[in-house]
N, C-alpha and C positions, 0 to 999 in steps of 0.2 A: 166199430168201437171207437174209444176216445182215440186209438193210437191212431188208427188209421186215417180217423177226418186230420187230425194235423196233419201229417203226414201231407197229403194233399189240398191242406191248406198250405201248405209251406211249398213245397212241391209248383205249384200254381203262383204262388208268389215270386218266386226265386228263379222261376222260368225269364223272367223278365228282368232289366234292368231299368235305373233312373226312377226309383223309390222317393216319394215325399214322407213316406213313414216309416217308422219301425214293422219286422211281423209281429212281434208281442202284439200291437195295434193292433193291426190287421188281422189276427187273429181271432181276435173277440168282435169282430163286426158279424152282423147278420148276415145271409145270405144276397142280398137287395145290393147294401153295399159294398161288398167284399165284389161283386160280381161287376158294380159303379167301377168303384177303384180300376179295377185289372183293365177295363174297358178304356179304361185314361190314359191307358200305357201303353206306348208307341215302340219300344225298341225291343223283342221278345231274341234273347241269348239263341234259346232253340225251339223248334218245333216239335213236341210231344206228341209219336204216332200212334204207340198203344206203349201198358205198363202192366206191369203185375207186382205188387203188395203182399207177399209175403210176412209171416210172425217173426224169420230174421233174420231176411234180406229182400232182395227190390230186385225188378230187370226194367231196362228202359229203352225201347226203342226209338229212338230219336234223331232228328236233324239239325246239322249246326248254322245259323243264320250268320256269326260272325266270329274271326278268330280266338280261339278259349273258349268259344262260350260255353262248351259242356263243361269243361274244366270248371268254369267258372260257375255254372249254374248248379252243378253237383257238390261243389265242394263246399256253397253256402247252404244247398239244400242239408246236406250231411251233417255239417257244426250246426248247422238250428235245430232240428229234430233230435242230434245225439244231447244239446246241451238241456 
């Protein structure tokens, strides 16, 4: 469904830091460039090993590449999906 591609479009976005664009943006690209973008971004917060996508809630298994960076990749992931 709709919720779930944001979700993971956001998700995929927010994994990473040092953004040239907004997700609103990023959001609306095709699959081509959405896939360009994230491929240009060198600094990834963490490493996402597997997930599950629940109707209302998330589980995320993952690795932290640098200090906060779950903190910080969750907590942008969370205000962009909830807003």
């Amino acid at each position: 469904t709709r919720d779930y591609q944001r979700a993971l479009d956001s998700l995929l976005f927010y994994i990473h830091s040092g953004h040239r664009i907004r997700f609103s943006y990023f959001h609306r690209l095709n699959e081509r460039l959405k896939n360009e973008y994230i491929d240009g971004l060198t600094n990834q917060l963490i490493e996402l090993n597997s997930f599950a996508l629940m109707p209302n809630h998330f589980h995320f298994l993952v690795y932290q590449n640098e200090a906060n960076g779950i903190s910080n990749c969750l907590r942008r992931f969370e205000n962009s999906y909830t807003k």
